[in-house]
Backbone bond lengths (Angstrom), bond angles and torsions (degrees), N, CA, C in turn:
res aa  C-N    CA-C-N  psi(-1)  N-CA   C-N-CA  omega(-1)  CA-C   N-CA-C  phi
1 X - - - 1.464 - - 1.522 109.51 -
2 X 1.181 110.18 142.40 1.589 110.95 -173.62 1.354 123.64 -103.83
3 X 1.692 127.64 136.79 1.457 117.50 -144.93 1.292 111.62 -57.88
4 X 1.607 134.00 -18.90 1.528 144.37 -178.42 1.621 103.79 -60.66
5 X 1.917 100.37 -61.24 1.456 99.28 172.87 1.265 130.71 -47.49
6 X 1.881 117.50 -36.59 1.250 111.37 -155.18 1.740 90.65 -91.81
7 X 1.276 135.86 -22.51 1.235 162.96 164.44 2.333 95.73 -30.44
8 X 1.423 85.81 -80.00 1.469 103.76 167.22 1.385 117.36 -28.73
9 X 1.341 110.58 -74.78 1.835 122.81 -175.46 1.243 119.26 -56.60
10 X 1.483 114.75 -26.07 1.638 131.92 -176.24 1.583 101.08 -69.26
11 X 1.675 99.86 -52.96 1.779 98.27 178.29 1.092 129.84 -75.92
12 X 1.686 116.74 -5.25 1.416 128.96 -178.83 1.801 102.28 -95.71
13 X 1.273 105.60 -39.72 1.393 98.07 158.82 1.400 128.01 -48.70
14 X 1.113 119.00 -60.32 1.727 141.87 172.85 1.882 89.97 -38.63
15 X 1.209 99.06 -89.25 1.638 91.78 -176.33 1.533 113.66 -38.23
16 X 1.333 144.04 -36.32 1.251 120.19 164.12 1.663 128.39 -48.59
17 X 1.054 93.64 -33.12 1.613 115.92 -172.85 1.108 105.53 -57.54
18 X 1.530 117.11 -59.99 1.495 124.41 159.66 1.424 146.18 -49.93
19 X 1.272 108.87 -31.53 1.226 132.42 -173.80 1.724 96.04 -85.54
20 X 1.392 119.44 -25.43 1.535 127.39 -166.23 2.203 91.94 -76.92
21 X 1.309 92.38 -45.77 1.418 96.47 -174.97 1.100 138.04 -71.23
22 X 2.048 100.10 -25.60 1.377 113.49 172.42 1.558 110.42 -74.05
23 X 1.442 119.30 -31.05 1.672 122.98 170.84 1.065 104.08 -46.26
24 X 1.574 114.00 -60.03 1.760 105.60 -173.09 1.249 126.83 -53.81
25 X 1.549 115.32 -48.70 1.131 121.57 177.86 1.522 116.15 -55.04
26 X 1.443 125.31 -35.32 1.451 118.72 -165.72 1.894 99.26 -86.61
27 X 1.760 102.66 -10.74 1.665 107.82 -166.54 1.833 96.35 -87.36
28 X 1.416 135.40 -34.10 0.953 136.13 154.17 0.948 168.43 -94.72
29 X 1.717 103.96 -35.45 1.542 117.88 146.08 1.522 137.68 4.58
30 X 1.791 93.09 -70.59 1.450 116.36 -173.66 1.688 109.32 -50.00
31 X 1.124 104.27 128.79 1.773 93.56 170.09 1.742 112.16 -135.42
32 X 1.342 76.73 149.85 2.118 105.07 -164.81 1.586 84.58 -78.06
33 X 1.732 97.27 153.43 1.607 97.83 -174.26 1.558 108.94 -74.15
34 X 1.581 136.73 5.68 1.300 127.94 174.09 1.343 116.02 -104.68
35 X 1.698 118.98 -1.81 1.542 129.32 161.05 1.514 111.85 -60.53
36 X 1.486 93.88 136.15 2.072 111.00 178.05 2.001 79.30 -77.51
37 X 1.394 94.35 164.15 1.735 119.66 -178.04 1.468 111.30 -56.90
38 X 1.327 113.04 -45.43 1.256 117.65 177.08 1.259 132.56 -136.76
39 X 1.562 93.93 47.78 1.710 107.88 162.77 1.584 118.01 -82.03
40 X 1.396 93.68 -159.34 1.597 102.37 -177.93 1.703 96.30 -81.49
41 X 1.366 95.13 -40.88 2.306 95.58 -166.86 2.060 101.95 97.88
42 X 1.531 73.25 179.71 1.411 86.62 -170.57 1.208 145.31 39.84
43 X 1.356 113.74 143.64 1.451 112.54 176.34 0.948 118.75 -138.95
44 X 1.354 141.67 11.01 2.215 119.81 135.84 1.659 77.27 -106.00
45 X 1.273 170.36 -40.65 1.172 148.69 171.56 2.085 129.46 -66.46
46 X 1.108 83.40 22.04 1.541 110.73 -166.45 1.647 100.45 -76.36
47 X 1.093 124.70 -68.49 1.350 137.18 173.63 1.851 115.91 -54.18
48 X 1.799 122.90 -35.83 1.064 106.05 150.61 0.920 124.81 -70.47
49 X 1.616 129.45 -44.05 1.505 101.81 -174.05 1.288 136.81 -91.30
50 X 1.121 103.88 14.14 1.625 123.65 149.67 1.899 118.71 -65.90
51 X 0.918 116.07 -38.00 1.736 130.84 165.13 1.516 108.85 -69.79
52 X 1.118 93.88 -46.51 1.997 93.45 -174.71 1.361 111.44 -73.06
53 X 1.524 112.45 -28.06 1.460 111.16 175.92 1.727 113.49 -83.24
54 X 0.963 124.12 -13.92 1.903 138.02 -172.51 2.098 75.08 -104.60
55 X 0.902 142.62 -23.69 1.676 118.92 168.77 1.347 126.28 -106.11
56 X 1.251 105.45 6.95 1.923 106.42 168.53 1.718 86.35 -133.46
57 X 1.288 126.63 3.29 1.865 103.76 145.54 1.741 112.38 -75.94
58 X 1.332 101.86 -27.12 1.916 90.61 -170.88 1.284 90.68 -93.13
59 X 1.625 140.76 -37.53 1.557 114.77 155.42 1.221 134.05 -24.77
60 X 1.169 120.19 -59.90 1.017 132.49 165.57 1.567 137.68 -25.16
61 X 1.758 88.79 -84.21 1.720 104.49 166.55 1.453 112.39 -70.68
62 X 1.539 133.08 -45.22 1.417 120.46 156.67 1.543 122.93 -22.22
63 X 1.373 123.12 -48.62 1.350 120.89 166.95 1.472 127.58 -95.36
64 X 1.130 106.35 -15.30 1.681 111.41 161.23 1.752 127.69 -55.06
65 X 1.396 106.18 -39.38 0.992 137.23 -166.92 1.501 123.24 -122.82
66 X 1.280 117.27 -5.22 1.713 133.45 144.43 1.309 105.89 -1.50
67 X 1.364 126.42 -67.69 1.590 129.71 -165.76 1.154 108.39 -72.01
68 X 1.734 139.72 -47.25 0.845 127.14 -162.54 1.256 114.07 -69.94
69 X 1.640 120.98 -49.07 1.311 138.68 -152.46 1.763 111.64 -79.35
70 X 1.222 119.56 144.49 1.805 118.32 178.78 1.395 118.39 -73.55
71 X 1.567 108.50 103.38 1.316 90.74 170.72 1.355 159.08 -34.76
72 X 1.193 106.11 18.03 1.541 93.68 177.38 1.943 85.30 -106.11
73 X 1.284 120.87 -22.36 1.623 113.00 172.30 1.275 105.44 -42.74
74 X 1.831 103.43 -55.25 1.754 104.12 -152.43 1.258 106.21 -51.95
75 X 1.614 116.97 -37.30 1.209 128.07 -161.39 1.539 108.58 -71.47
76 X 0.976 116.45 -13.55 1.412 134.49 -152.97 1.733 98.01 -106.55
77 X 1.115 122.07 -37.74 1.420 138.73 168.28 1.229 100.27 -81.62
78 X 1.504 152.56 -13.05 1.119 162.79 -170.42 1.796 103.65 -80.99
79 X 1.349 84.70 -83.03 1.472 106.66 161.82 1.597 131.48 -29.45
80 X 1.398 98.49 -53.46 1.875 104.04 179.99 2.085 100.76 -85.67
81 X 0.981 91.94 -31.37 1.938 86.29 177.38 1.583 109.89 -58.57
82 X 1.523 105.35 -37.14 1.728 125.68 -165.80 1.636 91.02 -71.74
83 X 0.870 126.03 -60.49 1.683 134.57 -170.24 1.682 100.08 -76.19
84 X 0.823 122.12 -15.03 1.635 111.04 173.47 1.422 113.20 -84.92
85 X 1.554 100.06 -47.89 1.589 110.30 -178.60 2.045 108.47 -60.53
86 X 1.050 109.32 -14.55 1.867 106.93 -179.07 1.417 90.30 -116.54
87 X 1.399 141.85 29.31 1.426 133.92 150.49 1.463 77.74 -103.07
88 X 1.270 132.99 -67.03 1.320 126.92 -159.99 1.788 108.34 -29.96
89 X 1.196 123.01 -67.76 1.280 138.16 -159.08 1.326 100.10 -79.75
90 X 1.369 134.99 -0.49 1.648 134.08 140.90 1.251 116.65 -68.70
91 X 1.969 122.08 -36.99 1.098 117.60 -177.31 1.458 117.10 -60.33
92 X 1.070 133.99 -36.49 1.231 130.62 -158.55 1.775 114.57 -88.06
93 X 1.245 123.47 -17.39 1.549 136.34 172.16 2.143 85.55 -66.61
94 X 1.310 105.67 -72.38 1.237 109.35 -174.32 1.253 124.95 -52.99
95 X 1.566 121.51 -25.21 1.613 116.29 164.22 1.750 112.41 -70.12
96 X 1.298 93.32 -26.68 1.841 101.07 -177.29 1.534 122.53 -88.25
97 X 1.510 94.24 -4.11 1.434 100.23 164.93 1.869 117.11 -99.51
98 X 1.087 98.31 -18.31 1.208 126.68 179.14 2.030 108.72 -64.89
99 X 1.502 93.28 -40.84 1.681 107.10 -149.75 2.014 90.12 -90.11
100 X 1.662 103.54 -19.60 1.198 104.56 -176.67 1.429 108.57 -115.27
101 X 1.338 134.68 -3.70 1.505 124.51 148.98 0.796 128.11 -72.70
102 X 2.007 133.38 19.39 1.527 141.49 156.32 1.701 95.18 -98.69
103 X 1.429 126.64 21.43 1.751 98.66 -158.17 2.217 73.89 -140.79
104 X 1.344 118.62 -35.72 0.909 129.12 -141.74 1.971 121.75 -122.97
105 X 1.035 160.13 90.58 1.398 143.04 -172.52 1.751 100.68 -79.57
106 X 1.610 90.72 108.37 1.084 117.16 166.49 1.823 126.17 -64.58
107 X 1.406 123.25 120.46 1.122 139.19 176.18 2.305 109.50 -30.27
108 X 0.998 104.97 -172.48 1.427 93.93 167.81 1.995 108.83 -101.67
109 X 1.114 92.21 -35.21 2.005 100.37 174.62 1.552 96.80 -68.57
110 X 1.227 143.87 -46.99 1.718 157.16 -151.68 1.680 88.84 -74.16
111 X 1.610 124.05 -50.48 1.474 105.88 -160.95 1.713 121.23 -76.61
112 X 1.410 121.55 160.53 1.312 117.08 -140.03 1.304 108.90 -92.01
113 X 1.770 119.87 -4.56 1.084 94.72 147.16 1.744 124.36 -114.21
114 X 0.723 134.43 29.54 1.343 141.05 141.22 1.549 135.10 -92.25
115 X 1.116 114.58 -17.51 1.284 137.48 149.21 1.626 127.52 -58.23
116 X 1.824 108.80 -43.28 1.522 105.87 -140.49 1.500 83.23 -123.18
117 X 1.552 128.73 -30.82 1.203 127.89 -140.99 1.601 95.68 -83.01
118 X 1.203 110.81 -46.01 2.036 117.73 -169.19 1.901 87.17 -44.81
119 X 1.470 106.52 -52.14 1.438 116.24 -162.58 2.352 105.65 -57.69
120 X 1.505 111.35 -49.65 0.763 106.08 166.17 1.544 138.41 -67.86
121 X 1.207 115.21 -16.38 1.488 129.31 161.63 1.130 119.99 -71.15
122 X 1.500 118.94 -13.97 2.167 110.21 -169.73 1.879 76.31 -121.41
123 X 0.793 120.94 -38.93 1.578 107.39 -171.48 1.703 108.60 -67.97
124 X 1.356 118.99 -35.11 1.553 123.77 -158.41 1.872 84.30 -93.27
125 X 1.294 146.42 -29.61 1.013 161.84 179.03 2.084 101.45 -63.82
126 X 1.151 90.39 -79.02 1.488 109.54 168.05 1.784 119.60 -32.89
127 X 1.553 99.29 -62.94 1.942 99.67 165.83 1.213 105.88 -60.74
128 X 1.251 127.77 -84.34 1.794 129.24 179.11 1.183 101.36 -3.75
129 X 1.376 127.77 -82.63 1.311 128.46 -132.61 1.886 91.26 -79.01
130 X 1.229 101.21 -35.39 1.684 95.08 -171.27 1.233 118.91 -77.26
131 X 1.654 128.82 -25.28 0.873 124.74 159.60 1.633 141.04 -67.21
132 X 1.472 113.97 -14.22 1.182 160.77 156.87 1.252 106.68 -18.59
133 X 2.150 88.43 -93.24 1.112 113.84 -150.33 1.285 94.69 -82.85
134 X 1.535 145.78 -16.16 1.380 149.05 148.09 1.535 120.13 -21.94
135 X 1.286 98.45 -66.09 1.650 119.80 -176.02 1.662 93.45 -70.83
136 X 1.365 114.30 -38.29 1.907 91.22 -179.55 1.674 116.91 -77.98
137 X 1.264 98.83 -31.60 1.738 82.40 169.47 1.574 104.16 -146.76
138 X 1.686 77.79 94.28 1.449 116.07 171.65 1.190 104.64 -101.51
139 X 1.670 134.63 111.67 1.008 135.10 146.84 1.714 104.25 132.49
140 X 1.378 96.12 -5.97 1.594 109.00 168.68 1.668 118.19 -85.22
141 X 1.479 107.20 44.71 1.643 111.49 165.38 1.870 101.54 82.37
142 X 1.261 84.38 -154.03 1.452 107.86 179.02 1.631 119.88 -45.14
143 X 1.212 116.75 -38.41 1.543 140.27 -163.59 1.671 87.55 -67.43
144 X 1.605 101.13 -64.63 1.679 93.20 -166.95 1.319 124.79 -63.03
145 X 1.442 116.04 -31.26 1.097 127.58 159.74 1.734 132.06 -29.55
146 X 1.504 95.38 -66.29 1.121 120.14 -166.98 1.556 107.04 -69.69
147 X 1.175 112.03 -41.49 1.799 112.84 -173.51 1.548 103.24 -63.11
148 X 1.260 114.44 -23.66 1.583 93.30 170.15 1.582 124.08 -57.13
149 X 1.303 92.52 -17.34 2.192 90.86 166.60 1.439 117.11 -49.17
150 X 1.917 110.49 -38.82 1.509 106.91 170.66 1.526 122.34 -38.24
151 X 1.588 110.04 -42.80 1.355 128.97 -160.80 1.355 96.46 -71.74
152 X 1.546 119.32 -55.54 1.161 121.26 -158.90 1.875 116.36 -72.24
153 X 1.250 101.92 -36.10 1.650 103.67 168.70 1.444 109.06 -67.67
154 X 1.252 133.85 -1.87 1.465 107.76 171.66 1.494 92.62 -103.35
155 X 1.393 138.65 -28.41 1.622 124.90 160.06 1.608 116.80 -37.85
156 X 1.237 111.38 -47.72 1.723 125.55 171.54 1.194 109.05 -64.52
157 X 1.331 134.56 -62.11 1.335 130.13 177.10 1.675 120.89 -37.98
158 X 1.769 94.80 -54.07 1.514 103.42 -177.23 1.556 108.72 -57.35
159 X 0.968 131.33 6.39 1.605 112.97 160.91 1.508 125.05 -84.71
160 X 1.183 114.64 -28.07 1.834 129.05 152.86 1.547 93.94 -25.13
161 X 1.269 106.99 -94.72 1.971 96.77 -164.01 1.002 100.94 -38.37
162 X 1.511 135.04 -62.10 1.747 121.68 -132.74 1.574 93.98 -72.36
163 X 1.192 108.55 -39.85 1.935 114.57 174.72 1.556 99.80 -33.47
164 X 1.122 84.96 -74.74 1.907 95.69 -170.28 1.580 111.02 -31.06
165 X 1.508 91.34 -59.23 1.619 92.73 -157.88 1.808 114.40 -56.86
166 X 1.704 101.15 -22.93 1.511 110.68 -159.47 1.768 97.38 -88.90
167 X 1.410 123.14 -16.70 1.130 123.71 172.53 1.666 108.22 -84.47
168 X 1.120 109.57 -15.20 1.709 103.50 -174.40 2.079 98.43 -93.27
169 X 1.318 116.42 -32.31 1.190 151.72 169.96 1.963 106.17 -44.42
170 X 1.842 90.54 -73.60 1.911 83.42 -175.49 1.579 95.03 -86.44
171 X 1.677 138.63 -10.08 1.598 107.67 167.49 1.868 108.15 -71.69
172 X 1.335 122.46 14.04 1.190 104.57 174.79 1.341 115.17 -123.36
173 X 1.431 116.81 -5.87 1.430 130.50 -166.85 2.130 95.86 -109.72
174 X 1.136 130.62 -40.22 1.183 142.48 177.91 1.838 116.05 -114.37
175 X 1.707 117.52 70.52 1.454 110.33 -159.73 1.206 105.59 -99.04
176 X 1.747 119.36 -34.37 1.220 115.22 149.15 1.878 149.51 -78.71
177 X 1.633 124.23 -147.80 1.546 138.74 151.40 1.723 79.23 86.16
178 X 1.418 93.04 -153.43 1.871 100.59 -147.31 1.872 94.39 -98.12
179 X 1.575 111.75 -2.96 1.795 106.68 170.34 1.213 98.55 -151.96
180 X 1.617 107.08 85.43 1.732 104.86 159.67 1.425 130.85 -97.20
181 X 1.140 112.34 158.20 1.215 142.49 -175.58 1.929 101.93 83.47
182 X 1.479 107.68 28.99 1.345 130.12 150.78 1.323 126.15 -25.09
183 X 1.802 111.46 -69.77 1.176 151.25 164.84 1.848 108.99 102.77
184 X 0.872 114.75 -172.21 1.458 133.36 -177.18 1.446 106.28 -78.49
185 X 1.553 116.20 151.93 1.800 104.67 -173.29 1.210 101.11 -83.10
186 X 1.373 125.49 -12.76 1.833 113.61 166.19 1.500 105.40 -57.29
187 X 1.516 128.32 -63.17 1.197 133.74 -145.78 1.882 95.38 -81.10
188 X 1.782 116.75 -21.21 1.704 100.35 161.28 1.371 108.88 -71.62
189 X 1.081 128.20 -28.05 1.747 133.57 -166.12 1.344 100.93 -72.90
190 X 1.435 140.02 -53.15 0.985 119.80 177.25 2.052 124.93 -84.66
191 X 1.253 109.26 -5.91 1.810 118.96 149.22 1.010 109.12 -39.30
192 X 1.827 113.49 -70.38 1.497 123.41 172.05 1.500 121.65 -21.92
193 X 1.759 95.64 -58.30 1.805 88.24 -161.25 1.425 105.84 -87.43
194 X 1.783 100.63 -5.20 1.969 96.35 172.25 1.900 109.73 -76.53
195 X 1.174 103.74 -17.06 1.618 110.60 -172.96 2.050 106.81 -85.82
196 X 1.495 98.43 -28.54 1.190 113.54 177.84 1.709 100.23 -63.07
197 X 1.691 127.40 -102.93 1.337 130.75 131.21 1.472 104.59 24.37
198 X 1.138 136.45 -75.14 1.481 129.77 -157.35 1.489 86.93 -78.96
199 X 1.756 147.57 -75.16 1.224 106.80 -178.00 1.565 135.26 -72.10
200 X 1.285 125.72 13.16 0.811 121.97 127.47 1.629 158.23 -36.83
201 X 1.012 106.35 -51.70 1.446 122.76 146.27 1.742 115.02 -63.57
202 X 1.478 143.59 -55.49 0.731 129.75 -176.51 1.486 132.84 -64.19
203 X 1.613 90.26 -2.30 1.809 105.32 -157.05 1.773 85.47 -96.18
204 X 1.652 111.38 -44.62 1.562 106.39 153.50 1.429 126.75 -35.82
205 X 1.137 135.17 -96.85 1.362 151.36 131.71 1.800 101.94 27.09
206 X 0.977 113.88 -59.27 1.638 121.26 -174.99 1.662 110.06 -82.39
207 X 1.604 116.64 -35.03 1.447 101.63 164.04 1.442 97.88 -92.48
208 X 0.881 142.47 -32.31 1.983 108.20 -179.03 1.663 117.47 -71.99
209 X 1.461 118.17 -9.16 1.382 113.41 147.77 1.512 127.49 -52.90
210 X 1.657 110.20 -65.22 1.286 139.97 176.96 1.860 104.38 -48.97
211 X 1.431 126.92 -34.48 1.416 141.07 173.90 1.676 102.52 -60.00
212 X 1.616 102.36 -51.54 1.491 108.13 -144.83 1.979 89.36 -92.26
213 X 1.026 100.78 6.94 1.808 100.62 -176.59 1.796 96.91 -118.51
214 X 1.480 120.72 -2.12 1.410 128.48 174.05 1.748 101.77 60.94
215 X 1.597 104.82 23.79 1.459 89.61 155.83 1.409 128.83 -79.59
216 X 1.822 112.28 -29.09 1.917 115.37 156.83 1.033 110.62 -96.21
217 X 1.088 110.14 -173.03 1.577 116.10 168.39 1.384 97.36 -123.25
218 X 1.924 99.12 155.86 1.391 101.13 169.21 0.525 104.69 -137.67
219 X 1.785 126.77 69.27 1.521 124.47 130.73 1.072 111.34 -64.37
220 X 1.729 98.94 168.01 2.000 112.48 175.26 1.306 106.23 -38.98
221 X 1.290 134.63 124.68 1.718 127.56 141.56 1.207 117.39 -126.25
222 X 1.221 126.16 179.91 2.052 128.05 152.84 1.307 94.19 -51.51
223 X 1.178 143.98 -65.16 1.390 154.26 -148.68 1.432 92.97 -66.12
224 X 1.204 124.74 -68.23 1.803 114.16 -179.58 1.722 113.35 -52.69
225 X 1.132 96.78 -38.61 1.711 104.92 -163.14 1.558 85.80 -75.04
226 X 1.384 128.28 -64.07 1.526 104.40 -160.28 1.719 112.28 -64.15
227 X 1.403 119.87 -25.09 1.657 121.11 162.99 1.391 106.44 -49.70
228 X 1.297 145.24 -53.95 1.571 127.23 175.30 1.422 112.31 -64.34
229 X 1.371 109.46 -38.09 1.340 90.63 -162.79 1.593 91.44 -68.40
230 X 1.243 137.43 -75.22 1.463 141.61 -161.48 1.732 93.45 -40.31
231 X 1.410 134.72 -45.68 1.522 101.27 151.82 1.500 128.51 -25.46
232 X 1.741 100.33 -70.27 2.103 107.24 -162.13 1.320 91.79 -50.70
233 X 1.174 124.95 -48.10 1.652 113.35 -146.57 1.459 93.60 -80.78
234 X 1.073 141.89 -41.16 2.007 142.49 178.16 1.238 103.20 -36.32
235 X 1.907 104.92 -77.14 1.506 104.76 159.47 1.394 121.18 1.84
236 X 2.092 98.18 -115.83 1.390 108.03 160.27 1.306 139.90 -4.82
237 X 1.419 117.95 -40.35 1.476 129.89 -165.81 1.436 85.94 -86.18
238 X 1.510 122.92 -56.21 1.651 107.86 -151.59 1.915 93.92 -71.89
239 X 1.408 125.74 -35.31 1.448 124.07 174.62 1.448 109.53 -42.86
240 X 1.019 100.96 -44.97 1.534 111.15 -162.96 1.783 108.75 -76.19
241 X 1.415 107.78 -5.39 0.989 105.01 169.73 1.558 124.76 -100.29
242 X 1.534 92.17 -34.07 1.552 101.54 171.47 1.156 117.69 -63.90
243 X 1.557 112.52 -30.92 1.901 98.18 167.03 1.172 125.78 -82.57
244 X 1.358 129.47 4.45 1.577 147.08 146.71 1.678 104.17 -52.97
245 X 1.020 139.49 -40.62 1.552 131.01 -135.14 1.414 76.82 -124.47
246 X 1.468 144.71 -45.69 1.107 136.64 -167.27 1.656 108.30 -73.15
247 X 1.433 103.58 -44.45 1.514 104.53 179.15 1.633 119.18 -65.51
248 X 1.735 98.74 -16.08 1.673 89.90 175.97 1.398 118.27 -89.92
249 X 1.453 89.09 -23.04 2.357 93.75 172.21 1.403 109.05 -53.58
250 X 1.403 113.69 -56.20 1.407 130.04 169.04 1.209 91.52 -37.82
251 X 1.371 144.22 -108.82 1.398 141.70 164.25 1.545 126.87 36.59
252 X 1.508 95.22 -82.82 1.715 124.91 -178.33 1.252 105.72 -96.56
253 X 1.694 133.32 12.27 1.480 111.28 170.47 0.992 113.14 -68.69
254 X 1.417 160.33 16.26 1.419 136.22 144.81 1.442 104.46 -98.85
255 X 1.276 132.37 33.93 1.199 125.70 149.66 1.534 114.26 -75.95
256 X 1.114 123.41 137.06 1.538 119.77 164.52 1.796 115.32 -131.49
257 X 1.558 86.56 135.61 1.334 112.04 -146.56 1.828 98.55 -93.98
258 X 1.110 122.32 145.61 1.636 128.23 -164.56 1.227 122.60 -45.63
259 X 1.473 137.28 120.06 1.460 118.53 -169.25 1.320 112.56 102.78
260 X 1.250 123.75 -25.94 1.521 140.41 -156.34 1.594 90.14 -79.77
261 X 1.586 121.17 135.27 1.159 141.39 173.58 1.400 102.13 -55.72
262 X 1.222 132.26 -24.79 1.560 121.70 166.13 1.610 125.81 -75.27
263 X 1.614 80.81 -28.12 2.069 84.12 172.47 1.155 116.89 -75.51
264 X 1.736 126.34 -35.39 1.168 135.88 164.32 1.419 113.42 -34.94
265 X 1.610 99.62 -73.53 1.846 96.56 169.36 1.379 118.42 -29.76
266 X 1.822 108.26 -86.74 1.347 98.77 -176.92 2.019 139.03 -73.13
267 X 1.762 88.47 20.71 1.893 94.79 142.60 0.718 119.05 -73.96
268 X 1.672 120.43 -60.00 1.690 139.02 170.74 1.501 102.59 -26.29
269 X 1.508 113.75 -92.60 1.607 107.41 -179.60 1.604 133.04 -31.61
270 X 1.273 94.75 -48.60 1.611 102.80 174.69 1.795 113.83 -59.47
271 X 1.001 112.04 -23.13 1.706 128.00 -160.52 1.957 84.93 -96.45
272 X 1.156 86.46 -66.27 1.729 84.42 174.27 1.803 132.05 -54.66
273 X 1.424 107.36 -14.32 1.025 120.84 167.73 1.447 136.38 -105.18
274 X 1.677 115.32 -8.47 1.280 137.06 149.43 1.480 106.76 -71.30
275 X 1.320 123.01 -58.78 1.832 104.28 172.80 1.323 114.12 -52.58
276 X 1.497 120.24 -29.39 1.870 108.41 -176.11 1.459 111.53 -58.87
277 X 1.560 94.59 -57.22 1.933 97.12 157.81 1.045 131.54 -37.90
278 X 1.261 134.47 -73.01 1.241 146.67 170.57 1.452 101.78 -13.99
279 X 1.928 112.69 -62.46 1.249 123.68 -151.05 1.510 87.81 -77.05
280 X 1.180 126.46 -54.91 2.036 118.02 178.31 1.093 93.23 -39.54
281 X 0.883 151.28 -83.64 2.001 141.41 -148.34 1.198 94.42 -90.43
282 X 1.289 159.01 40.80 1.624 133.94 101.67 1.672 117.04 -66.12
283 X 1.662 102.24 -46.77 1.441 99.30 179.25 1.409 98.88 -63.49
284 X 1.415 153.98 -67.04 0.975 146.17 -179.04 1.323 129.60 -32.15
285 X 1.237 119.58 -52.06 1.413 118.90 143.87 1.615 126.83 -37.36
286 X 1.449 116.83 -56.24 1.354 113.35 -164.66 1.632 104.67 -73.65
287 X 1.402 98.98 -32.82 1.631 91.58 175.90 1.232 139.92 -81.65
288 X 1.724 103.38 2.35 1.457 117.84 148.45 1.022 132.54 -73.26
289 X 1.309 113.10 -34.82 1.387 118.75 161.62 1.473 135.93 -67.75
290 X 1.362 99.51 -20.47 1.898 113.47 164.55 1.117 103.19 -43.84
291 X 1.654 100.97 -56.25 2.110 124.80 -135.03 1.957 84.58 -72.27
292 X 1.622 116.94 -43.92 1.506 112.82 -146.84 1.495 80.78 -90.00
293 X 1.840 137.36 -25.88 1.439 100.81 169.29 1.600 135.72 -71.20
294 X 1.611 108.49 -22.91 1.424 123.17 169.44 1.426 120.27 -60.86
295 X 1.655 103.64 -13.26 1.904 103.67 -176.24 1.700 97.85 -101.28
């Protein structure tokens, strides 16, 4: 490798590093007006960003500390960051199914765990094993290489749920006008970066085939290095979106949306409290009219 190249990968690394921190920061930072100053935050986004922060700390020190530690750890820290980050991107279909089965009566396929769980069992199954068997024979050629495709088809796969959930999501958030179940330009913006992400991964997936059949090569190049990175950052980007959409539910949860068993109530009340009126100014009336026939 030549000192320009290895020069290159060092700074493309570095920018991951960064880019890992700026997610966090924009995924937690933000605080809801019932968050203490320096808590975690949130509350239906509470549980991701508690995960996202335990996966860009072992980002982090995993590469901070690269030299010191024995590789088969790093690899091993490799592995559990890889499998956290595709539980991560299950969590958020399931907080949003969650945030809309108080607003909504969910179908029997629609509820989240019959819906989400088949999906979290072959995907959380799928990373494990690929990240695994990666880290065990790492450094045995082509073989080790290549099994990271295990890893990478359950990154690809995991866009199935979040699809789902965001189509069941904008037919309930956008039901009418001239294109419903459209959705909100947050909820197209983050489609985008799941459609982005999904070829992303596949564009992976297709050179570590093409590697493991010795139609490329995978030695070091720009060409390999910018294929991971345009992985990290897809990733990142679609995370970085889901803690956008989660932090705004958090946001707008006391909004209630049309139809919603809370609007019902407060029709009910309101309806119930225009007849109480009503009924004060009839008696009020009639008992003026007592008083002015007795005078």
């Amino acid at each position: 490798m030549s000192a320009v190249l290895f020069q290159v990968i060092k700074a493309i690394n570095l920018t991951k590093r960064l880019y890992v921190v700026a997610v966090t920061a924009i995924a937690i930072a933000p605080r809801m007006p019932f968050d203490q100053p320096f808590s975690i935050g949130g509350n239906l986004s509470r549980g991701f960003r508690i995960l996202l922060l335990i996966i860009a700390s072992l980002n982090i020190l995993r590469n901070i500390f690269v030299k010191l530690m024995p590789l088969s750890l790093y690899k091993f820290l490799m592995a559990i960051e890889s499998s956290s980050t595709s539980f991560l991107t299950l969590l958020t279909p399931f907080l949003l199914r969650t945030w809309m089965s108080g607003r909504i009566n969910f179908s029997g396929a629609q509820r989240r765990d019959k819906g989400l769980m088949p999906w979290v069992y072959l995907i959380t199954t799928l990373s494990l094993t690929g990240a695994i068997l990666t880290s065990v024979f790492s450094g045995r050629g082509k073989l080790g290489y290549s099994l990271w495709i295990i890893k990478k088809t359950s990154d690809a796969i995991s866009f199935i749920p979040v699809y789902q959930t965001l189509r069941i999501y904008n037919g309930m958030t956008t039901q009418g006008g001239q294109y419903p179940g459209r959705g909100s330009i947050l909820a197209q913006i983050i489609l985008i970066a799941e459609y982005y992400a999904l070829l992303a991964h596949l564009s992976d997936i297709f050179f570590k085939i093409m590697t493991f059949f010795d139609v490329m090569d995978e030695r070091d190049s720009l060409f390999v290095a910018g294929l991971h990175a345009n992985n990290h950052f897809a990733g990142y980007t679609r995370i970085l979106c889901h803690s956008i959409m989660l932090n705004v539910l958090d946001e707008t949860y006391q909004v209630r949306l049309p139809g919603s068993t809370d609007e019902q109530e407060d029709s009910q009340e309101q309806q119930n409290g225009d007849m109480e009126d009503d009924s004060r100014v009839t008696f009020v009336k009639e008992s003026n009219t007592e008083m002015i026939a007795l005078t």
